[in-house]
N, C-alpha and C positions, 0 to 999 in steps of 0.2 A: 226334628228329624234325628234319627239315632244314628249317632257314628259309624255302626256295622252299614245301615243303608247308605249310608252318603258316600262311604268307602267303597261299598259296590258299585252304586254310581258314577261314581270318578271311576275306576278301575276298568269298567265296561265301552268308556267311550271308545267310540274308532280311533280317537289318535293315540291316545293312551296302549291303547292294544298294538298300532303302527309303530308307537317309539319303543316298543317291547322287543317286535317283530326285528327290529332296527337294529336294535343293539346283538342282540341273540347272531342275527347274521353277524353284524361288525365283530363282533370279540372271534367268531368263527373263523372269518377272511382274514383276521390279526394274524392268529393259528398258522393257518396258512402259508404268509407271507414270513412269519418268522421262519416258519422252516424250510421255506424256496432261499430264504436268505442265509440259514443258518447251516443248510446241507449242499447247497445247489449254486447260490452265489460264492460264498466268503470262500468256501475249499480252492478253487480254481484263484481268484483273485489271490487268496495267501501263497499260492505255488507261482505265482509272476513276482511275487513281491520276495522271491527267497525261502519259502517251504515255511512262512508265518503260519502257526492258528492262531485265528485273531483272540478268539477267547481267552488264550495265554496271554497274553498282550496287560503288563501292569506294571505299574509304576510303584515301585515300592522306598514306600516312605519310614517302617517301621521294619525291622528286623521280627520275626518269632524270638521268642524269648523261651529257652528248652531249658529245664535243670539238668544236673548231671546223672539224674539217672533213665536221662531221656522223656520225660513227662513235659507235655508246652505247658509253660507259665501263662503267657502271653500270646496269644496268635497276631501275627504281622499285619500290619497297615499299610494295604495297598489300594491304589487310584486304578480301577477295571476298565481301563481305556480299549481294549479290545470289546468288549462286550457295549460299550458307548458307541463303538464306530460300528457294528452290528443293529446296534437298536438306531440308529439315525439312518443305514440302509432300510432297515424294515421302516420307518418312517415316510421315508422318501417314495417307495414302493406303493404305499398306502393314497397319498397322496397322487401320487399319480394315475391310481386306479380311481379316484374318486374324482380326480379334476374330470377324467374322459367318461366318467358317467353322469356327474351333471353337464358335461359339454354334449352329448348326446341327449341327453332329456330335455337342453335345452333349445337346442334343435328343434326337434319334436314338435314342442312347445308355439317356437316361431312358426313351423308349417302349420298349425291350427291358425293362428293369429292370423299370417299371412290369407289365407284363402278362405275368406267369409265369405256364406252363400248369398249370392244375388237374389234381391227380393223377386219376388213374382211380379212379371208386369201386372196392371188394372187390366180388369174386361175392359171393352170396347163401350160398354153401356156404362161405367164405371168413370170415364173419360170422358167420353160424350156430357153425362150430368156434371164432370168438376165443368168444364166449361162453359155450360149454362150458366150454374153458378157463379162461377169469374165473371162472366157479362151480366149479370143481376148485380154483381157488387159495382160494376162501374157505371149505373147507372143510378 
């Protein structure tokens, strides 16, 4: 089998094509969430906390190093703890939208389980004959 066919092969199955589907959404809803987190959460939350943007938020560890005729040598070494405590909201956000949709599908799921259909009763001639048969064996 030549590699172009086996690769279309693989390529074409349903789940392969689902974990495409999957992702494509996922990176979307990423999108999303960073920006319900980045425009819509953290503004509000930094004006309780003292008029913070969190983005500015960094620990600096190295100074810039500028010559004297104003040209940076060195650009500073800073710890982006604002932007950490942004990505662990969009995190948590994610998380939570995913826990309530497999809690819902799971759901779902249990109402199939739960309510399996009742067999059909036997005809009447269906009965009749197993009980003949019952007393043919005990005899």
């Amino acid at each position: 089998m030549s590699f172009i066919k086996e690769f279309k092969e693989f390529a074409t199955r349903g789940n392969v094509m689902d974990l495409a589907v999957g992702i494509i959404i996922g990176s979307a809803f990423g999108k999303i969430v960073s920006s319900i987190v980045a425009d819509i959460i953290m503004p509000p939350i930094g004006l309780i906390v003292g008029g913070v943007k969190f983005t500015d938020l960094k620990l600096w560890l190295k100074d810039a190093v500028v010559d004297s005729s104003g040209k940076m040598v060195t650009e500073a070494v800073t710890l982006n703890v604002g932007n950490f405590i942004q990505t662990v909201f969009d995190f948590l956000i994610i998380v939570c939208a995913i826990f309530l949709i497999v809690k819902v599908m799971n759901k779902l799921n249990r109402k199939k389980d739960i309510e399996p259909p009742a067999p059909p009763k036997p005809s009447e001639e269906v009965q009749l004959l197993r009980e003949i048969r019952d007393l043919l064996k005990k005899k």
